[in-house]
C-alpha positions in Angstrom: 40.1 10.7 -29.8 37.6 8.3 -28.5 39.7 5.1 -29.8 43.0 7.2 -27.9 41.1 7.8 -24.6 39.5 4.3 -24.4 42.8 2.3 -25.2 44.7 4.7 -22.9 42.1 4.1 -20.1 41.5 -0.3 -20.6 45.6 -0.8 -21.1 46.9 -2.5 -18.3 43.5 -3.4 -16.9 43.7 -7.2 -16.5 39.8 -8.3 -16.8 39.7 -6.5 -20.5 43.4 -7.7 -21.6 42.1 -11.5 -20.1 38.9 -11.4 -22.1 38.6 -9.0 -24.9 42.0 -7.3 -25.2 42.7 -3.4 -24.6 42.3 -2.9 -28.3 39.1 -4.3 -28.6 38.3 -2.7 -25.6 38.7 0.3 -27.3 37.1 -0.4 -30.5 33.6 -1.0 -28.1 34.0 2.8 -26.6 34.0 4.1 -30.2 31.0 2.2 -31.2 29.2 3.2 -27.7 30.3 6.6 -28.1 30.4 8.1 -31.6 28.0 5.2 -32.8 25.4 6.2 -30.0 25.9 9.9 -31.6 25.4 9.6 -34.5 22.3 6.9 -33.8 20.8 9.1 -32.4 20.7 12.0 -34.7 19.5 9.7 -37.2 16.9 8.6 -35.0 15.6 11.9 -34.2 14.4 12.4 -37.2 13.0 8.6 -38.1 12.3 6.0 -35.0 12.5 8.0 -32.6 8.4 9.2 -32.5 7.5 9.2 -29.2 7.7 12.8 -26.6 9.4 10.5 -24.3 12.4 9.0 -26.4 12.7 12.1 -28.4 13.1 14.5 -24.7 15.7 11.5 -23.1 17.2 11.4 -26.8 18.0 15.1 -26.3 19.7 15.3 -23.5 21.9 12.5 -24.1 22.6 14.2 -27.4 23.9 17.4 -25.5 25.8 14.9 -22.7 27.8 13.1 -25.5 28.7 15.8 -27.4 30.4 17.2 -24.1 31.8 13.8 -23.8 33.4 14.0 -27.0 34.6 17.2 -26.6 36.1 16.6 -23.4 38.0 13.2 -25.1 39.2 15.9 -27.8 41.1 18.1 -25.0 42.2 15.1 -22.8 43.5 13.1 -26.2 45.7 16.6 -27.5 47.1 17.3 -23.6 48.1 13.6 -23.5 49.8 13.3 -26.9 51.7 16.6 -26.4 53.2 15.2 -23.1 51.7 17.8 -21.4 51.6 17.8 -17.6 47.8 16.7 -17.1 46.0 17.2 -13.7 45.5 14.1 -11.9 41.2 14.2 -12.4 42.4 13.9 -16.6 44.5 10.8 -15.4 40.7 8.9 -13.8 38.4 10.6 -16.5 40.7 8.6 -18.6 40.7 5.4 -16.3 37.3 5.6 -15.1 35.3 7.3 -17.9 35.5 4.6 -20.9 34.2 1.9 -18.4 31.0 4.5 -17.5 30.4 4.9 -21.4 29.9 1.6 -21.8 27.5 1.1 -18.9 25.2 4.1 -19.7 25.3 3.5 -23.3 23.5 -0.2 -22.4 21.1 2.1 -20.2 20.4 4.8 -22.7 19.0 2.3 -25.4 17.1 0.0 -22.7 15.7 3.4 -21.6 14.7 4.3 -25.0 13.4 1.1 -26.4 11.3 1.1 -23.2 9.6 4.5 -24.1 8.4 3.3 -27.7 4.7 4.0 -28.2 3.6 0.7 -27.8 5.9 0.5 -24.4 4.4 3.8 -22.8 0.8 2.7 -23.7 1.4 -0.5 -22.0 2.6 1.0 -18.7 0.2 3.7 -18.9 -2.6 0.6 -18.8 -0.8 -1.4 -16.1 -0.3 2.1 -14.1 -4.1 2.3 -14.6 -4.8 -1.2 -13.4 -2.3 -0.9 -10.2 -4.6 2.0 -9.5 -8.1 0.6 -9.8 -6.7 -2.5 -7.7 -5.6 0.2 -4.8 -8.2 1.6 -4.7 -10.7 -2.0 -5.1 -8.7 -3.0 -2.5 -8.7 -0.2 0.3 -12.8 -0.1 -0.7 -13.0 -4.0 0.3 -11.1 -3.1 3.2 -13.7 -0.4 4.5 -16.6 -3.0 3.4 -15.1 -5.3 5.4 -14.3 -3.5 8.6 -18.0 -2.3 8.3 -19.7 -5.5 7.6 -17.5 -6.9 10.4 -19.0 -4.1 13.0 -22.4 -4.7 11.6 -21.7 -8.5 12.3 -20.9 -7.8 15.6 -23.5 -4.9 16.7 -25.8 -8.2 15.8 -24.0 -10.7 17.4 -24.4 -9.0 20.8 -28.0 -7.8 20.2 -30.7 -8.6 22.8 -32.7 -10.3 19.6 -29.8 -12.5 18.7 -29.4 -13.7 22.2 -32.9 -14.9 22.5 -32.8 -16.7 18.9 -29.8 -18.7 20.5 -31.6 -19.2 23.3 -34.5 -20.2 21.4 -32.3 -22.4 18.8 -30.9 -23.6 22.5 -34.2 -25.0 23.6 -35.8 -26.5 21.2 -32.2 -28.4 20.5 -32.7 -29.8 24.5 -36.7 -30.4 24.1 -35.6 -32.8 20.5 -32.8 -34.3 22.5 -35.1 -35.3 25.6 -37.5 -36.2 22.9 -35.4 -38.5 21.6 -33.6 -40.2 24.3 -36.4 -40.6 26.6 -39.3 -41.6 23.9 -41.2 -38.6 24.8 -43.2 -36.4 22.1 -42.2 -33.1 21.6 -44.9 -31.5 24.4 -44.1 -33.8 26.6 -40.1 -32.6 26.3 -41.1 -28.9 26.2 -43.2 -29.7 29.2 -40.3 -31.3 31.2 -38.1 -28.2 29.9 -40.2 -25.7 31.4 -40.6 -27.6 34.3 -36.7 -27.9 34.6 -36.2 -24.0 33.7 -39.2 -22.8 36.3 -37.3 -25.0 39.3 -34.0 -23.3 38.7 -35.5 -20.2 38.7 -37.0 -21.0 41.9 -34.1 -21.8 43.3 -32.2 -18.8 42.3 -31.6 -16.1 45.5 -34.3 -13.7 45.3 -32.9 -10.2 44.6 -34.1 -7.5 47.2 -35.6 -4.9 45.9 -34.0 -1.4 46.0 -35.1 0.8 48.8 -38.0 3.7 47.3 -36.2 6.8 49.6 -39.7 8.3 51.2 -40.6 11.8 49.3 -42.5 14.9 50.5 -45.9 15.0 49.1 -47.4 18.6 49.0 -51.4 18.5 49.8 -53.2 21.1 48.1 -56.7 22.3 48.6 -59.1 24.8 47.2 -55.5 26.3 45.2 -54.1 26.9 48.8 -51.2 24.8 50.0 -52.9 22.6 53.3 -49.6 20.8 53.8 -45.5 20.7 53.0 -44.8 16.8 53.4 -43.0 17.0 56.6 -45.2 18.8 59.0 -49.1 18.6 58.0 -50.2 20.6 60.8 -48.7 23.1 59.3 -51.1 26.5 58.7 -52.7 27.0 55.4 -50.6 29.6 53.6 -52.8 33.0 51.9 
């Protein structure tokens, strides 16, 4: 039934009568098909070891065995000349080209769940993990040490080591240009920095607003702030 069904389905297709003929075409559904089934039930009870192949090998054992017996059914209603619906007409068509395809994905899929195969993605699942989560950790580090590097940065201590770094890089350049010793430079500095403060616009000073002051004497109130004449209180 399988050779029937795939012959009937490849005849007349031009890319398998160009490169492989219809009949061959056939022959490769029956080994897909009925070699895959029987593979398989073999296997279930030898290679096939692992929870993995043994649960995917189970479910195509149930999907080709309703394969089979639907290429039964459509084989008998097209050798009686029966009147077939036209869905028999493009299982027939379409269906041995599908077989081929996920008969190449079933065994890919199984040899890839071998023992040695899970244990190797269940490491590299493990590894993709630890690097996720290395990296997102790095990523806080980094934000964190970048904040602390900043809070620094802008800290009043920070600013007087420039300035200090600052200075004594002027003083050793005056040193050096001019012959001077190092005092002698500083000197000149201080000079320099005291002048331009000089010069700088004196700030006024913020106006103190007046406030009442209460007088007390012998626990009595003498006086409010505003009017001091005023009668002691008893």
């Amino acid at each position: 039934a399988s050779y029937f069904i795939g012959h009937k389905g490849f005849v007349g297709n031009p890319f398998y009568e160009r490169f492989i003929g219809a009949s061959n075409a056939a022959l490769l559904v029956v080994v897909c098909l009925d070699g895959t089934f029987l593979a398989l039930v073999w296997g279930m009870g030898s290679f096939l070891k692992t929870s993995e192949q043994r649960g995917l090998a189970g479910k195509a054992l149930v999907a080709i065995k309703a394969i089979l017996c639907l290429n039964i059914f459509a084989a008998f209603l097209i050798v009686q000349g029966a009147h077939v619906a036209p869905i028999v007409n493009n299982y027939v068509v379409y269906g041995s080209p599908l077989v081929i395809g996920a008969t190449i994905w079933l065994w890919s899929s199984l040899y890839s769940r071998r023992r040695a195969g899970v244990m190797m993605a269940t490491a590299l699942d493990t590894q993709a993990r630890k690097a996720d989560l290395w990296r997102a950790q790095f990523l806080v580090d980094e934000a964190r040490n970048k904040a602390a590097y900043n809070l620094a940065q802008n800290s009043v201590a920070m600013n007087a080591l420039r300035n200090e770094a600052a200075k004594r890089k002027a003083v050793a350049d005056v040193a050096a240009e001019f012959g001077l010793t190092q005092a002698e430079a500083a000197k000149l500095y201080d000079q320099a920095e005291q002048q331009k403060a000089a010069a700088l616009p004196a700030v006024p000073a913020a106006p103190v607003a007046n406030k009442p002051v209460v007088k007390w004497q012998g626990g009595q109130q003498v006086g409010n702030g505003v009017d001091w004449n005023q009668a002691p209180k008893v």
